[in-house]
C-alpha positions as CSV (number, residue, x, y, z in Angstrom):
1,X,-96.0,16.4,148.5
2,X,-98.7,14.3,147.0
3,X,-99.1,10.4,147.5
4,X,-99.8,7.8,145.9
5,X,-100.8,4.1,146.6
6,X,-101.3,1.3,144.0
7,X,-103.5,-1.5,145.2
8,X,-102.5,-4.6,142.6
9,X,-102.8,-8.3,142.6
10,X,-99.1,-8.4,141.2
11,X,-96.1,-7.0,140.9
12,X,-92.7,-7.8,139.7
13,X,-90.1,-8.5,140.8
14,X,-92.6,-10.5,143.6
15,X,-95.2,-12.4,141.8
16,X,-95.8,-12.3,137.9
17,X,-98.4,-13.5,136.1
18,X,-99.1,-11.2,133.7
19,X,-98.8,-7.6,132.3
20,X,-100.5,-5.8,134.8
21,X,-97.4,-6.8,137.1
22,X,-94.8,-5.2,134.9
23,X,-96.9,-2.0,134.7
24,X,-97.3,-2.1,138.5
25,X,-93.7,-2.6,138.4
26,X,-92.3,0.1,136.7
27,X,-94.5,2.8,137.2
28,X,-94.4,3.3,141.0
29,X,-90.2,3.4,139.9
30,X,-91.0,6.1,137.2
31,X,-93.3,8.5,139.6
32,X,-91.2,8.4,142.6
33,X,-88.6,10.1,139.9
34,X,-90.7,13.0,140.6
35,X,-89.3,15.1,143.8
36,X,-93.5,16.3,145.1
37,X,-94.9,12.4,145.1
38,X,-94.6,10.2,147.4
39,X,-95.6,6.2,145.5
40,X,-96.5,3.0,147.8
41,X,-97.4,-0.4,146.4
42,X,-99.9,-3.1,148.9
43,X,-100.0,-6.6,147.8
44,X,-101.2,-9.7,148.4
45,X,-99.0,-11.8,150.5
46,X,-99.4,-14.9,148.3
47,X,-97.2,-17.8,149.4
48,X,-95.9,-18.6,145.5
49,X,-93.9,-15.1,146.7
50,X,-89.9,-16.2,146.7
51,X,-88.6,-16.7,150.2
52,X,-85.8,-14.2,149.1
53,X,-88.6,-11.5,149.5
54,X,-90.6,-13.1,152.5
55,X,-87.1,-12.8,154.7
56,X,-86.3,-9.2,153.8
57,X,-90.2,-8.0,154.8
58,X,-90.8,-6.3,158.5
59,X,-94.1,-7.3,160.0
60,X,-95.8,-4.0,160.9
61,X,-99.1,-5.2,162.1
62,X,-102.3,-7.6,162.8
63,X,-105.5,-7.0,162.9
64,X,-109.1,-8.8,162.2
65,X,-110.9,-8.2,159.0
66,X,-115.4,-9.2,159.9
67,X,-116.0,-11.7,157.0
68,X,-119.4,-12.5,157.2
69,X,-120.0,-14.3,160.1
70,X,-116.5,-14.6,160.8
71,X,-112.9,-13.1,161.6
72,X,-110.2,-13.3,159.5
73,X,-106.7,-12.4,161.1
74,X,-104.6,-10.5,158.7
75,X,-101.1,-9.3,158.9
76,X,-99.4,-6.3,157.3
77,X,-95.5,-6.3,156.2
78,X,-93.5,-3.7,155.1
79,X,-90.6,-3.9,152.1
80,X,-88.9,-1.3,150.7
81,X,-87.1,-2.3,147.5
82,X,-85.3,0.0,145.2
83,X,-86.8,3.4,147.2
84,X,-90.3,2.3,146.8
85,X,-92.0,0.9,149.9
86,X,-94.3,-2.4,149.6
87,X,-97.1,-3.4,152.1
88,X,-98.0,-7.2,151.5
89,X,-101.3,-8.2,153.4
C-alpha cells in the first residue's frame, strides 16, 4: 500500500479561497478510489474554519515548534470526513 499526504493551505469543504482548495478537495476523494493508496490531507487550523468542523475534530497532540528565538506551541487534530483523514495544525 502506498501513501500519500497533501500539505495545502486550503481545502474545501473547510476553508476556500481559491482553486487550489477544490483541487485539494477532490483529489485526495479520487485516489483513495484506488484499493493500494492510502491519501491524508494536513491543514492549517485557521480560525475563519466553521465551528461545524472545529467540533467534529479529535485533538491528537501538542508539541513546541523553535521559531527563532522562541517556542511556539502547536496542536495537532484529527478529522476524518468522507473516508479521508484530515490533520489541522
Amino acid at each position: 500500500m502506498s501513501n500519500i499526504l497533501f500539505v495545502a493551505s486550503e481545502c474545501t469543504p473547510f476553508i476556500k479561497t481559491g482553486g487550489l482548495a477544490d483541487v485539494v478537495g477532490s483529489l485526495p476523494q479520487a485516489l483513495q478510489k484506488e484499493e493500494k493508496l492510502e491519501v491524508r490531507v494536513i491543514l492549517p487550523l485557521y480560525d475563519e474554519i466553521d465551528d461545524v468542523w472545529k467540533n467534529q475534530m479529535e485533538y491528537l497532540t501538542s508539541f513546541d515548534v523553535q521559531l527563532g528565538w522562541r517556542k511556539q506551541e502547536a496542536q495537532l487534530f484529527m478529522l476524518v470526513h468522507d473516508q479521508i483523514t484530515y490533520y489541522f495544525i
